[in-house]
C-alpha positions in Angstrom: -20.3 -49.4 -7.3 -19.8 -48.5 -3.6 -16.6 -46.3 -4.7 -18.5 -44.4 -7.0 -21.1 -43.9 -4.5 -18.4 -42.6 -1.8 -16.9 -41.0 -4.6 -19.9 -39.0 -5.4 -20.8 -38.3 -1.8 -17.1 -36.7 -1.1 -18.0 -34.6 -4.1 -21.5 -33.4 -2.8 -19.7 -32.4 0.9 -16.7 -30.6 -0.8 -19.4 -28.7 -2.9 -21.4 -27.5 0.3 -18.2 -26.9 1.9 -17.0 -24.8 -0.9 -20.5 -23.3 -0.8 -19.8 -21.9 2.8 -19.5 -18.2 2.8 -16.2 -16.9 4.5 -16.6 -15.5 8.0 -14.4 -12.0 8.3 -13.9 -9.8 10.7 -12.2 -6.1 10.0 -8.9 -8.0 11.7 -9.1 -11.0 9.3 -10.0 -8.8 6.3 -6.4 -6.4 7.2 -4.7 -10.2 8.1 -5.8 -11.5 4.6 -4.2 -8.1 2.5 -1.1 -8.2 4.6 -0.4 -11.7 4.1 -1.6 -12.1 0.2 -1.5 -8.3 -1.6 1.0 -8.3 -4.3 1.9 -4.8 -4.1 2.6 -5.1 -0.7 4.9 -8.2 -1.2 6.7 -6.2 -3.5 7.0 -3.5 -1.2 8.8 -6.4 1.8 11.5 -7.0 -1.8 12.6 -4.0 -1.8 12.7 -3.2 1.7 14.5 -6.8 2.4 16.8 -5.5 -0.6 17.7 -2.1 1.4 18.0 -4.2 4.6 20.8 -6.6 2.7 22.8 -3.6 1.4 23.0 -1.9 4.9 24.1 -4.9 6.6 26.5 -5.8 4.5 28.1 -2.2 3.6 31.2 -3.3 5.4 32.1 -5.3 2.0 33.6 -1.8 0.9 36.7 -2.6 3.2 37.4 -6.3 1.4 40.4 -6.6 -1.0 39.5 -7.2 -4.9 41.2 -10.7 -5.3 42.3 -11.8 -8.6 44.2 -14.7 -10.1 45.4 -15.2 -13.6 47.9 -17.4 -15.4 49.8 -17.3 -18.2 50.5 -20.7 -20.9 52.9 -19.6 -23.7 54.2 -22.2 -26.1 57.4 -21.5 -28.2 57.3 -23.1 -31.4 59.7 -22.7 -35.1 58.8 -21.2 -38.0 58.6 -23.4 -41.1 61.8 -22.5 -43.2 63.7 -21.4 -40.0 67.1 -22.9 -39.0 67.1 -22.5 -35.4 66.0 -25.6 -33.6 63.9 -25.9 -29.9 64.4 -27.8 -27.1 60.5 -29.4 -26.6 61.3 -29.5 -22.5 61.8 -25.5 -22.7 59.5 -24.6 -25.7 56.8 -24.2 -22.9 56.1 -21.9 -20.0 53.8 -21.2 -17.0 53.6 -18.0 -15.1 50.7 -17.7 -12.3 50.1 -14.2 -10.4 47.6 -13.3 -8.1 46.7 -10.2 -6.3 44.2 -8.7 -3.7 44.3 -4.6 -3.9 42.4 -2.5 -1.8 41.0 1.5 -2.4 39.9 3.9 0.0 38.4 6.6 -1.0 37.5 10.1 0.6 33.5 10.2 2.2 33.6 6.1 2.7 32.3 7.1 5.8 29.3 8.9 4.3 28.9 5.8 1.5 28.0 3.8 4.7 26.2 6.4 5.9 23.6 6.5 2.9 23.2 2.8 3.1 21.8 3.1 7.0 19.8 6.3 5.6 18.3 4.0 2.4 17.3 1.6 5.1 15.3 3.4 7.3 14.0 5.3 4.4 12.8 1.9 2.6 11.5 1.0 6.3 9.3 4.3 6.4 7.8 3.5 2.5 7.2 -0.3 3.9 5.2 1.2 6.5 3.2 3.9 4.3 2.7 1.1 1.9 0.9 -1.0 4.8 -0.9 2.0 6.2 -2.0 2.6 2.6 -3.0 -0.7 2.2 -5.5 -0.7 5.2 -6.8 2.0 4.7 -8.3 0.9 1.6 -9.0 -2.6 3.5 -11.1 -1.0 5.9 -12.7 1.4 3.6 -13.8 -1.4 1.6 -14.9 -3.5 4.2 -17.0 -0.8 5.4 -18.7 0.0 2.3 -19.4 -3.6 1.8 -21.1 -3.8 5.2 -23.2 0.0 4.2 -23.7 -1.6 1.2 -25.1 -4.7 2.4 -27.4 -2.6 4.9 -28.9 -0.7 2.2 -30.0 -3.7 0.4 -31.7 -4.9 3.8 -33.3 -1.7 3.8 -34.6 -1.8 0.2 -35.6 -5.2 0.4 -37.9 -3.9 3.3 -39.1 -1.4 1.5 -40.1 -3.2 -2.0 -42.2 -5.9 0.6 -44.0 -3.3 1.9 -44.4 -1.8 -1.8 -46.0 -5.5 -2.8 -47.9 -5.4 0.1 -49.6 -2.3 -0.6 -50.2 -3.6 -4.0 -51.9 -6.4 -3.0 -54.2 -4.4 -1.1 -54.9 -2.4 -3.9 -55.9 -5.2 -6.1 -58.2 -6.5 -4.1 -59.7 -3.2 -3.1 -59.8 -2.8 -6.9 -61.1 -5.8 -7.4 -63.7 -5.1 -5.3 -64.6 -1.6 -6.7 -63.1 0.5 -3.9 -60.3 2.4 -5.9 -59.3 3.5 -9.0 -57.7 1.5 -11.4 -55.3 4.4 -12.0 -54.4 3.9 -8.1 -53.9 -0.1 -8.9 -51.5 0.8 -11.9 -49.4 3.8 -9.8 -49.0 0.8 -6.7 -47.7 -1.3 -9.7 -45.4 1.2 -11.0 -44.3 2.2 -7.8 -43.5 -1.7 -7.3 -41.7 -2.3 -10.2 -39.8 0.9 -9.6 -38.2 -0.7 -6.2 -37.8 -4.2 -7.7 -35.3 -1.9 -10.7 -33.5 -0.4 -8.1 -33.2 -3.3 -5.8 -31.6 -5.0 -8.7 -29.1 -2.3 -9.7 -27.9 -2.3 -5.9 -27.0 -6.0 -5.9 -25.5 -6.0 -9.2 -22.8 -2.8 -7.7 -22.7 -4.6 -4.4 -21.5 -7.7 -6.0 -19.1 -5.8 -8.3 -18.1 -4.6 -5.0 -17.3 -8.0 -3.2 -15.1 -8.2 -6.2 -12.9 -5.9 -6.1 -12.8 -6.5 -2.3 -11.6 -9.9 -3.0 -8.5 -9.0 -5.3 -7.5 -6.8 -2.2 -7.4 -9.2 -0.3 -5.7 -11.1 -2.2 -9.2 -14.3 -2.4 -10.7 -16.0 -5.2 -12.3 -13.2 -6.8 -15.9 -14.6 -6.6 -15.2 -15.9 -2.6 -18.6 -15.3 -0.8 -17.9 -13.4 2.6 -19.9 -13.0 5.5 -19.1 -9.6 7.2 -19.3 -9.5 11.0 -17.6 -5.7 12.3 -20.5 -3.5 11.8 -20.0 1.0 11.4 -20.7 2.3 14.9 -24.5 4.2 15.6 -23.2 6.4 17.9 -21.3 10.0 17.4 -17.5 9.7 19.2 -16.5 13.0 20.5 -13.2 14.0 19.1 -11.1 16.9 20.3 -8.3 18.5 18.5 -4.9 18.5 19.8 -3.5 21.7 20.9 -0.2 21.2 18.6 -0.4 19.2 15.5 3.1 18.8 15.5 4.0 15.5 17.1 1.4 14.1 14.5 3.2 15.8 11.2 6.3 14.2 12.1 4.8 11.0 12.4 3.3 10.6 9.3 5.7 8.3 7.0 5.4 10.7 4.2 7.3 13.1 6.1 9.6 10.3 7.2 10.4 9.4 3.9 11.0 13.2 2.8 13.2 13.7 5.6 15.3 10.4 4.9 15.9 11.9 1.2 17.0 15.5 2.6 19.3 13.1 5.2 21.0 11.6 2.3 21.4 14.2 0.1 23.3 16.2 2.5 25.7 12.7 3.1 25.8 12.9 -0.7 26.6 16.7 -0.8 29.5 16.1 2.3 31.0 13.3 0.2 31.3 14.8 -2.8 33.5 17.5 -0.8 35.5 15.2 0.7 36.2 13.1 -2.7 36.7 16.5 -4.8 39.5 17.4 -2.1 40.4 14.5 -0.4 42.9 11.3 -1.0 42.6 8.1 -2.1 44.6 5.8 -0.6 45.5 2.5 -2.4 46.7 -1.1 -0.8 48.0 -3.6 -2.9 50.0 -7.4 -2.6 50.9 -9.3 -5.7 52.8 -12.6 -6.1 53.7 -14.7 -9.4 55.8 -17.4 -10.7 56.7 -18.7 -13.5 58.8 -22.2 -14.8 59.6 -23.6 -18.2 59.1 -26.5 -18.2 55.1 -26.0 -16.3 56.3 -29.2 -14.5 59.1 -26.9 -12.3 56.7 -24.2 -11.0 57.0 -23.8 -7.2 55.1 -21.6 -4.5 56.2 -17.9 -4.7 59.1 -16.8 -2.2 58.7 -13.2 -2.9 55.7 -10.9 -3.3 55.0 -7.0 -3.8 53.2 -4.8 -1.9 52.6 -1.2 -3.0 51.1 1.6 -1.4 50.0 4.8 -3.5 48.5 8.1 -1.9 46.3 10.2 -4.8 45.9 13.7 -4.2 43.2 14.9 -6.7 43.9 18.5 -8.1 40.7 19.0 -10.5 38.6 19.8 -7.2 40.4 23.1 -7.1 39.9 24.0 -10.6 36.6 26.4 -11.1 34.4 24.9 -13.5 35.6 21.1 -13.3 33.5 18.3 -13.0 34.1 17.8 -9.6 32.8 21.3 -8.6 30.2 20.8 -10.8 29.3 17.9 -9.0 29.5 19.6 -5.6 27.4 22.2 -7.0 24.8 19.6 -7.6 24.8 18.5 -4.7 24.1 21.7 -2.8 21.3 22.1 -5.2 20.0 18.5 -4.7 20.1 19.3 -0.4 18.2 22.6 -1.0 15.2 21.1 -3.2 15.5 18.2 -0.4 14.5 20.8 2.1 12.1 22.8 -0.1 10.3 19.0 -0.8 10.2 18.6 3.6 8.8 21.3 4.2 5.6 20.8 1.2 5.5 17.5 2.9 5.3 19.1 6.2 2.8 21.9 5.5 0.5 19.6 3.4 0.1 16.9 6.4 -0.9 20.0 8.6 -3.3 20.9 5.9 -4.5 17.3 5.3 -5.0 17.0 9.2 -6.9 19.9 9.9 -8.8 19.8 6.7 -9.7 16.4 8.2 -11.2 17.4 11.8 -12.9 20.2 10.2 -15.0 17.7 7.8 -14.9 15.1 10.9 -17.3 17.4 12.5 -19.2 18.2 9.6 -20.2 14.7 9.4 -20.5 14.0 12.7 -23.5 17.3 12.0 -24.8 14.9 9.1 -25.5 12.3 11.1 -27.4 13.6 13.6 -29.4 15.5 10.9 -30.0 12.2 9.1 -31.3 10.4 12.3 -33.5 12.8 12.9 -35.0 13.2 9.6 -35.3 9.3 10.1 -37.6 9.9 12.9 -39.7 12.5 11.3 -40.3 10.3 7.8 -40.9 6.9 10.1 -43.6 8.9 11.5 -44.9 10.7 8.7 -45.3 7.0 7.1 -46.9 5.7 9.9 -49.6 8.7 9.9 -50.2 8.4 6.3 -50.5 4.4 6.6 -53.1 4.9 9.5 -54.1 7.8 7.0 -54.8 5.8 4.0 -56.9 2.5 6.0 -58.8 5.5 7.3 -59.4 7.0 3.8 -58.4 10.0 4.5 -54.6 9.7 2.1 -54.2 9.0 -1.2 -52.4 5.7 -2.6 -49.7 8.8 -3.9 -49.4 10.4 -0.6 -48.5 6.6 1.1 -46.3 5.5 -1.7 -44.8 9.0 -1.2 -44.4 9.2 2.9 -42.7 5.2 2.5 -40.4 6.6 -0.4 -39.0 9.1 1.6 -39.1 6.9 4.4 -36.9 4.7 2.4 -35.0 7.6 1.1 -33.9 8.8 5.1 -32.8 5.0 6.1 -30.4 4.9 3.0 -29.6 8.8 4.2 -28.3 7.8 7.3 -26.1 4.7 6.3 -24.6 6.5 4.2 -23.8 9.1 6.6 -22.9 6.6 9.3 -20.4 5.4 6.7 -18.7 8.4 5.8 -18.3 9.3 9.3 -16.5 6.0 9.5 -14.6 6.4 6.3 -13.2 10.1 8.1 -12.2 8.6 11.7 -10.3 6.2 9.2 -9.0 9.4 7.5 -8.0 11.5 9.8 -6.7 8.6 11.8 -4.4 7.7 8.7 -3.3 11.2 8.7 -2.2 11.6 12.1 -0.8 7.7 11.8 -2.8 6.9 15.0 -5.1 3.6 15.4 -8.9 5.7 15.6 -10.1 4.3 18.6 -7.5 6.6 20.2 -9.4 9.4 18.2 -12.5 8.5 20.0 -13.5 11.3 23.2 -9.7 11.8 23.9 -7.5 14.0 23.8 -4.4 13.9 22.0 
């Protein structure tokens, strides 16, 4: 009885314990998706992959080794008068070789393995910046999110508040009943919406959780909160330094890199030599029993000179020609990349200060509705504003809180963008120059 007590009570704990929401900070939150998001995983593969290749590209040098051996068994034909001595009807021949071929652009073969390196290394790191970008956006929504629900919370208390003024001033024959039912309606309004927000927000935690890579219904408990003040942000006199950068451009530039290694080998292999190294030793007894190490062995060497490369229209021009056409869309591709971060960055400190304008609009317009709502409450004890006019001034009270989160957030969300952009962490966005 005792163990199915203790049994019961270790049960009880582990359930509060699992009941425990999950403390995160932004840090933990970026930890979490670096350590457990699948498409970043798979992102490390191929980038360990590309890693394994380059360090090992030396393997081109190593001979191809082969060994084979040969069994043959002479044996009469039924019918036929010649007869077989069993100790020589049987034979065993053994050979082995190692061969070795160079080839013209080797150099630039190991060349485009260093180039596929770095070029997985600059995806690997877009992959991660793309991946905490939409951490930190999340989060950040979550907390505006969260926020907002504070705020409407607020708001539909006061609603049943004023509705429970109403009905007794109703009840005691000092309004309407058409100003009871309109405190009602404006009541069950809020209690609608407040509803609708938790529902999204919890859809939200969510998805949030799959980034990161939890159990998808793990309660968190948020504890980075969006900044209430406007950073001052100046724009850098040359965005240059930034373009280049960005991993985008990185990556575009790798490709242009190796196409041109590509286009060089492809001239050297449609004109150059290929030089071939090769030692091969055998041996051979009848009867098996007799066979003995090798005492001999032959090495060849053979120089190929290819001709087709100077032939117009061969397959090897053809291939040069594709080439040069494959390092000039390369180029074209760098500088799209190039000019579209520009765009993308200045397109980004343009709405930066648009927003940063929002919010200060937003807070003020706080102000100005707080007030109004406290002028019609004092209004309406005084007689002197309708039940309408209050449930108006709060509503729009209500309306600039949710106003200015939002805000607050999508200035956020743009110091993340334009910090992305620029591949910078934002706090050095913040009142400096860059």
């Amino acid at each position: 009885m005792r163990k199915i007590t203790l049994l019961f009570a270790l049960a009880f704990v582990a359930a509060l314990a699992s009941a425990e929401p999950m403390v995160l900070s932004l840090d933990g939150a970026l930890r979490n998706a670096r350590e457990n998001n699948s498409g970043l995983k798979a992102a490390q593969v191929t980038l360990d992959l590309t890693d394994r290749e380059a360090a090992t590209a030396w393997n081109v040098f190593l001979p191809s080794l082969s060994v084979s051996g040969r069994l043959t068994n002479t044996q009469a034909l039924p019918g036929s008068d010649i007869e077989i001595d069993p100790d020589m009807a049987t034979s065993l021949t053994v050979s082995g070789s190692a061969s070795v071929s160079l080839q013209g652009g080797l150099g630039e073969t190991l060349r485009q393995k260093s180039l596929a390196k770095q070029s997985a290394l600059a995806t690997y790191k877009k992959a991660q910046a793309d991946l905490a970008i939409q951490v930190k956006k999340g989060y950040f929504n979550l907390v505006t999110q969260r926020k907002s629900l504070e705020v409407s919370q607020r708001n539909l208390d006061l609603a049943k508040e004023q509705e429970r003024r109403v009905m007794a001033n109703y009840q005691n024959g000092l309004v309407s009943e058409l100003d009871y039912l309109s405190a009602q309606y404006t009541r069950a309004g809020l209690e609608s919406d407040l509803l609708s927000l938790k529902q999204t927000a919890a859809s939200a935690v969510k998805a949030f959780n799959i980034l990161l890579g939890l159990p998808m219904d793990t309660e968190i408990e948020l504890t980075d909160a969006i900044a209430t003040d406007i950073p001052s942000v100046k724009r850098p006199e040359s965005l240059d330094e930034y373009v280049e950068r960005r991993n985008d451009v990185a990556v575009a530039y790798y490709a242009l890199q190796t196409a041109k290694s590509q286009l060089t080998a492809s001239r050297i292999s449609r004109y150059g030599p290929t030089l071939s190294l090769s030692e091969s030793v055998s041996a051979s007894a009848t009867p098996p029993k007799d066979l003995e190490k090798p005492q001999t062995g032959s090495l060849t060497l053979s120089v190929t000179l290819p001709l087709d490369g100077y032939v117009p229209g061969s397959s090897a021009s053809l291939t040069e020609k594709k080439a040069a056409g494959a390092v000039e869309k390369a180029q074209l591709a760098l500088a799209d990349v190039r000019t579209a971060a520009r765009q993308e960055i200045e397109s980004l400190f343009d709405s930066l200060d648009q927003l940063s304008e929002t919010v200060r609009l937003t807070q003020f317009n706080e102000k100005i509705s707080l007030r109004k709502y406290e002028l019609s409450k004092q209004g309406y004890d005084s007689g002197l504003v309708t039940q309408g006019d209050l449930d108006d001034a709060r509503q729009n009270y209500l309306s600039a809180q949710l106003k200015v989160l939002s805000a607050q957030n999508a200035l956020e969300q743009g110091f993340i963008n334009l910090a992305n952009a620029m591949n910078v962490e934002e706090t050095s966005l913040y009142g400096k120059e860059n």
